[in-house]
VOMIZA-583554 format. One record per residue: y negated, z negated, x negated of N, C-alpha, C in turn; residue number from 1; residue in one letter. Coordinates in steps of 0.05 Angstrom, whole numbers, plus 5000, padded with zeros to 4 digits. Example, Ala and Ser with C-alpha at 12.3 -4.5 7.8 and 13.67 -1.06 7.14 Angstrom:
// VOMIZA-583554
   nc2   nc3   nc1  cac2  cac3  cac1   cc2   cc3   cc1  pos  code
  5114  4844  4736  5090  4844  4754  5066  4844  4736    1     a
  5045  4858  4743  5021  4857  4727  4999  4843  4742    2     s
//
This chain:
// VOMIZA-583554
   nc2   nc3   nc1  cac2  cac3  cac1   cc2   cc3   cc1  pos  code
  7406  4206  3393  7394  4205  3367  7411  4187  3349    1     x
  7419  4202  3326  7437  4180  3305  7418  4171  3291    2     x
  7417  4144  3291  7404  4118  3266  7428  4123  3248    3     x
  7421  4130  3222  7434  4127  3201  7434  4094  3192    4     x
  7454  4087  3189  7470  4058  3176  7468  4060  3144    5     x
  7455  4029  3138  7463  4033  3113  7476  4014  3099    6     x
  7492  4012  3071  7500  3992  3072  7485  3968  3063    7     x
  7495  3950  3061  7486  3927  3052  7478  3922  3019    8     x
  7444  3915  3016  7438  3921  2991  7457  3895  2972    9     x
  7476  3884  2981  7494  3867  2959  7507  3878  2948   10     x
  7522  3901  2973  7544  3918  2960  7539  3935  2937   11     x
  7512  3943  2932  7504  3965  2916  7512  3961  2880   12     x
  7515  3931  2880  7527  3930  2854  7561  3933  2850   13     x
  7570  3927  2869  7605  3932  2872  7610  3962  2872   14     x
  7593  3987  2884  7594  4007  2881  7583  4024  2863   15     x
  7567  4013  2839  7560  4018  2816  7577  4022  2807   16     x
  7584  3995  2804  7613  3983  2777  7641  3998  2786   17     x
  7641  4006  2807  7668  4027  2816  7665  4047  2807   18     x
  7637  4057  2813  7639  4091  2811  7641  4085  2779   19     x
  7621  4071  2760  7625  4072  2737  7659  4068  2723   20     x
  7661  4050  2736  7693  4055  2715  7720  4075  2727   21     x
  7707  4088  2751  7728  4110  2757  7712  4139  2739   22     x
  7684  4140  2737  7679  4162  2709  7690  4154  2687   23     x
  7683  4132  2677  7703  4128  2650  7732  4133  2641   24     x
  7747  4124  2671  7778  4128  2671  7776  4154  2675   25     x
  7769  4171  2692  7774  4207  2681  7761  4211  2657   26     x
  7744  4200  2649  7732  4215  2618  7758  4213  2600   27     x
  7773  4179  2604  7777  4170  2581  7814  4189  2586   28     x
  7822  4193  2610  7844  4204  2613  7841  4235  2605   29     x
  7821  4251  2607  7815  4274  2604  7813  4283  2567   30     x
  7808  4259  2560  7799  4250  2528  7836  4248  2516   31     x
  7852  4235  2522  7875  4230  2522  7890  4261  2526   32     x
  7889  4271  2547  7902  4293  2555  7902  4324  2536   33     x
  7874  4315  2531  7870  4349  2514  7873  4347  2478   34     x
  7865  4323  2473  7876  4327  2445  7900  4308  2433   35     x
  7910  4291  2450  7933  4283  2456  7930  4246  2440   36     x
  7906  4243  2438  7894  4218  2424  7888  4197  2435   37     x
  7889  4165  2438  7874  4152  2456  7849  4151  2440   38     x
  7831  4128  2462  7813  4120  2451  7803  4097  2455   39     x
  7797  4086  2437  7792  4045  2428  7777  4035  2456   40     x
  7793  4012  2468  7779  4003  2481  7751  3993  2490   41     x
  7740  3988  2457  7717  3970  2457  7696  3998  2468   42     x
  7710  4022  2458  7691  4051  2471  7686  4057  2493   43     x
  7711  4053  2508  7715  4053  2533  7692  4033  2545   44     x
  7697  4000  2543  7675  3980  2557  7648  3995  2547   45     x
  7644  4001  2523  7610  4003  2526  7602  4035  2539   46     x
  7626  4048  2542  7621  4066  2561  7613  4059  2586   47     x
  7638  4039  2603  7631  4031  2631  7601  4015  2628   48     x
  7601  4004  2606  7573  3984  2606  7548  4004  2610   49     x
  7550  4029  2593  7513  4041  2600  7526  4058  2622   50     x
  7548  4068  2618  7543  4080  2660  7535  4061  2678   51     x
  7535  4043  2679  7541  4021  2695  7504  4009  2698   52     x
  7492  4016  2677  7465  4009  2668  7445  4029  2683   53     x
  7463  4053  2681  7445  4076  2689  7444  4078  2722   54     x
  7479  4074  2721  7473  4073  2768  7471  4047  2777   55     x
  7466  4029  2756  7461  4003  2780  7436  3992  2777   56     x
  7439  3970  2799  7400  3964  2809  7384  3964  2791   57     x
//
């Protein structure tokens, strides 16, 4: 019988804040790529900020 493992509820904020700023970096590279534009940093942080709001604890 497998016991499923889980991780440790500390980690759960370090894997928030990853997954959130690896969506942002494809948004923000995907955003770059197709109309050939960047986009302002301060957009980018309050992007990672409410993703970051929405998957973490």
């Amino acid at each position: 019988m497998n016991i499923p493992v889980r991780a440790a509820a500390g980690l759960r904020p370090l894997r928030a804040a990853v997954f959130s700023a690896v969506c942002v970096t494809l948004s923000a590279a995907g955003h770059v790529l197709v109309p050939g534009s960047g986009i302002p940093v301060w957009t980018l942080a309050a992007g990672w900020a409410g993703l970051l709001c929405v998957v973490g604890p």
